[in-house]
NUZA-871895 format. One record per residue (C-alpha): residue number from 1; x, y, z. Coordinates in steps of 0.2 Angstrom, whole numbers, padded with zeros to 4 digits. Example, Ala and Ser with C-alpha at 12.3 -4.5 7.8 and 13.67 -1.06 7.14 Angstrom:
<rs>
<r><num>1</num><xx>0062</xx><yy>-0022</yy><zz>0039</zz></r>
<r><num>2</num><xx>0068</xx><yy>-0005</yy><zz>0036</zz></r>
</rs>
This chain:
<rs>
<r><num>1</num><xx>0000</xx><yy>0000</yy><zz>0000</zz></r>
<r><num>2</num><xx>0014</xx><yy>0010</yy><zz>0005</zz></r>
<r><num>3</num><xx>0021</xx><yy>0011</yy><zz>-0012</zz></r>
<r><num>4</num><xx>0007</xx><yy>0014</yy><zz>-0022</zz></r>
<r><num>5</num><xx>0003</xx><yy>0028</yy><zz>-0012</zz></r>
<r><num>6</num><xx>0019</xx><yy>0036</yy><zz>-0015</zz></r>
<r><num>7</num><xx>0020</xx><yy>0032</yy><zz>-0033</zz></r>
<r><num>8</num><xx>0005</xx><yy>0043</yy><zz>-0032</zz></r>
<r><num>9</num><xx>0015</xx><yy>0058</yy><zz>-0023</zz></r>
<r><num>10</num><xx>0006</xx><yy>0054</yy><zz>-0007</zz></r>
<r><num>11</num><xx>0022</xx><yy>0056</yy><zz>0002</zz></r>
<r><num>12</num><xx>0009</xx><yy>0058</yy><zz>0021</zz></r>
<r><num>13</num><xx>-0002</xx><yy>0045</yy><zz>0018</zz></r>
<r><num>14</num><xx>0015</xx><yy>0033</yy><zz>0011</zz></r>
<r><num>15</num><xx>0022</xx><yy>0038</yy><zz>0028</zz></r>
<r><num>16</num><xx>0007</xx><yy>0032</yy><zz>0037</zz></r>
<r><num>17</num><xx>0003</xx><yy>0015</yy><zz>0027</zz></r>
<r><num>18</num><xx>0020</xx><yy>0009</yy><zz>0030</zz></r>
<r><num>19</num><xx>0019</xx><yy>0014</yy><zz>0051</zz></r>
<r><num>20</num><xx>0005</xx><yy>0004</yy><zz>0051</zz></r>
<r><num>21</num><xx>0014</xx><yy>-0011</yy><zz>0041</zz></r>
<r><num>22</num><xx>0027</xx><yy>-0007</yy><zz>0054</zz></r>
<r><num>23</num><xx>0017</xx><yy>-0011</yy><zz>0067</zz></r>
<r><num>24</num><xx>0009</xx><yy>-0026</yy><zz>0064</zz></r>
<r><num>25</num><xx>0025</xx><yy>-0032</yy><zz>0058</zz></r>
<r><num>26</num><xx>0040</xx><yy>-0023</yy><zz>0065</zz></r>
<r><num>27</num><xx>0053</xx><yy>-0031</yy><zz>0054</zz></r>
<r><num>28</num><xx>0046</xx><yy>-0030</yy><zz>0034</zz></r>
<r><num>29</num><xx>0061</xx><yy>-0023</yy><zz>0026</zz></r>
<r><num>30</num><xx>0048</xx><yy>-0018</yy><zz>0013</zz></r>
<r><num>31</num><xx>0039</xx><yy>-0007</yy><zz>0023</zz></r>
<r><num>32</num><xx>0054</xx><yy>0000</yy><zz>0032</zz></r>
<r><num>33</num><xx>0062</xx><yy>0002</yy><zz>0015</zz></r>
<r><num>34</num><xx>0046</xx><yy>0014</yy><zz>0008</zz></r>
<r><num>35</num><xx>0046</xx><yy>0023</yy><zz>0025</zz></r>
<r><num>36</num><xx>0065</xx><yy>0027</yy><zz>0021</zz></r>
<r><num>37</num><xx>0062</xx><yy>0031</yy><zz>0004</zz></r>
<r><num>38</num><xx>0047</xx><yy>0045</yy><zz>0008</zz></r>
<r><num>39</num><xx>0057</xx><yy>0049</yy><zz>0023</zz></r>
<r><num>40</num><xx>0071</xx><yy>0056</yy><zz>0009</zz></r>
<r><num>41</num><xx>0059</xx><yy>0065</yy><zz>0000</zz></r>
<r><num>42</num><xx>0052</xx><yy>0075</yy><zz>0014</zz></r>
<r><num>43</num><xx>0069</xx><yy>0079</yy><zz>0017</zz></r>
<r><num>44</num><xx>0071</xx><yy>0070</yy><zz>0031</zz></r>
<r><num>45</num><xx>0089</xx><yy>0065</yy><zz>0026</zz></r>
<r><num>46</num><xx>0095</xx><yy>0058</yy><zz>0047</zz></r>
<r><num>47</num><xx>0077</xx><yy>0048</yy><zz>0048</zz></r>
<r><num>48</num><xx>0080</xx><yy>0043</yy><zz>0031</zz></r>
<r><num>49</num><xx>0097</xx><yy>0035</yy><zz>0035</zz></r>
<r><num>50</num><xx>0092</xx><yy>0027</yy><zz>0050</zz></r>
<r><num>51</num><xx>0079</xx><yy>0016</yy><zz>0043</zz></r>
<r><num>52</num><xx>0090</xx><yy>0011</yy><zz>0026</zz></r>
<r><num>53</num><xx>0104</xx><yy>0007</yy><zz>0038</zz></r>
<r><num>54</num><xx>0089</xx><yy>-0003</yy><zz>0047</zz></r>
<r><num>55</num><xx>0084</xx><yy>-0014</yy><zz>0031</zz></r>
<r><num>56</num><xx>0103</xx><yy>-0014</yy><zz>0027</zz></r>
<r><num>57</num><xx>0106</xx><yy>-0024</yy><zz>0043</zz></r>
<r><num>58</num><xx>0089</xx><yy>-0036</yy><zz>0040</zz></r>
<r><num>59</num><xx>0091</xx><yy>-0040</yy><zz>0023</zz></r>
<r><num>60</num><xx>0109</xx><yy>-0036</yy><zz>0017</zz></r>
<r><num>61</num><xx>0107</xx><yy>-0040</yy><zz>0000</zz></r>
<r><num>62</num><xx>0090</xx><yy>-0030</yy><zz>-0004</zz></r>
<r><num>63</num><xx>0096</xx><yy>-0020</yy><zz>-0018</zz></r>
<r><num>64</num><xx>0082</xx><yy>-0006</yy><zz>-0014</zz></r>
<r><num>65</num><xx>0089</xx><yy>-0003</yy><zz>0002</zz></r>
<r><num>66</num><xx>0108</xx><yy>0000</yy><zz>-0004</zz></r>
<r><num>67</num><xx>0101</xx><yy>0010</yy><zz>-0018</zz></r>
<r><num>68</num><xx>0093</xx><yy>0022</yy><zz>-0008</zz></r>
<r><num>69</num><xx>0107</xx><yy>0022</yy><zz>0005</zz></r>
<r><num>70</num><xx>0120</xx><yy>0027</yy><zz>-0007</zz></r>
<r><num>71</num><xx>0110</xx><yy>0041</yy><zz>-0015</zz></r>
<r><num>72</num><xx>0104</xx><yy>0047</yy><zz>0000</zz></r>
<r><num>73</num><xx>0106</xx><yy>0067</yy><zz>-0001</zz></r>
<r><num>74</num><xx>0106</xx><yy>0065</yy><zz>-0021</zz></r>
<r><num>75</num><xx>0092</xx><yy>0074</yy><zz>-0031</zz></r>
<r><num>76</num><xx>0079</xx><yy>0060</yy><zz>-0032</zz></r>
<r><num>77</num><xx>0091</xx><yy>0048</yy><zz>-0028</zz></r>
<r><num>78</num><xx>0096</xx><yy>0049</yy><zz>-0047</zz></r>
<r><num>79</num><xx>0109</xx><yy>0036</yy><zz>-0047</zz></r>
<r><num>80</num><xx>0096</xx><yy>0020</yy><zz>-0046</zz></r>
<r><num>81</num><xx>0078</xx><yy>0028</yy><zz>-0051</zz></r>
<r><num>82</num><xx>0079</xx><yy>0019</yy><zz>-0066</zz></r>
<r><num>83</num><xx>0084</xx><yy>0003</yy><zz>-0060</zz></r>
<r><num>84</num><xx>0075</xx><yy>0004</yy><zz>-0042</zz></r>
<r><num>85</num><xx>0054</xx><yy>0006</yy><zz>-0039</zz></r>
<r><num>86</num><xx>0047</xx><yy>0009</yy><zz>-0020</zz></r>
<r><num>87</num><xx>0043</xx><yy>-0008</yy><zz>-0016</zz></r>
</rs>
């Protein structure tokens, strides 16, 4: 939910969705990783780091997560937009 949500520029109502994924399952490297990623585009660069550097240490490999981590402070994260979506 959380990433259709922001695919639709519903950066408030992302955030929410995936809080509420969060609490019902506190470990969802999905949810954690859309949080992170709407966290970023509000700008909210030190929240933003602190959940991808969450997901990075639950799922190592998750592509996603090291994506958004590198381009952290980057215009749109430029460097994987094509390759990466929200998940």
């Amino acid at each position: 939910m959380g990433s259709i949500l922001f695919e639709q520029g519903e950066l408030d109502k992302a955030v929410e969705a995936s809080n509420k994924a969060l609490a019902i399952e506190p470990n969802s490297t999905n949810a954690l990783n859309n949080l992170g990623i709407a966290l970023e585009q509000f700008g909210k660069l030190d929240e933003a780091l602190v959940v991808f550097i969450t997901v990075h240490f639950l799922r190592r490999h998750l592509r996603a997560c090291t994506c958004s981590l590198t381009g952290i402070g980057q215009p749109s994260s430029t460097q994987c937009s094509s390759q990466v979506k929200p998940i």
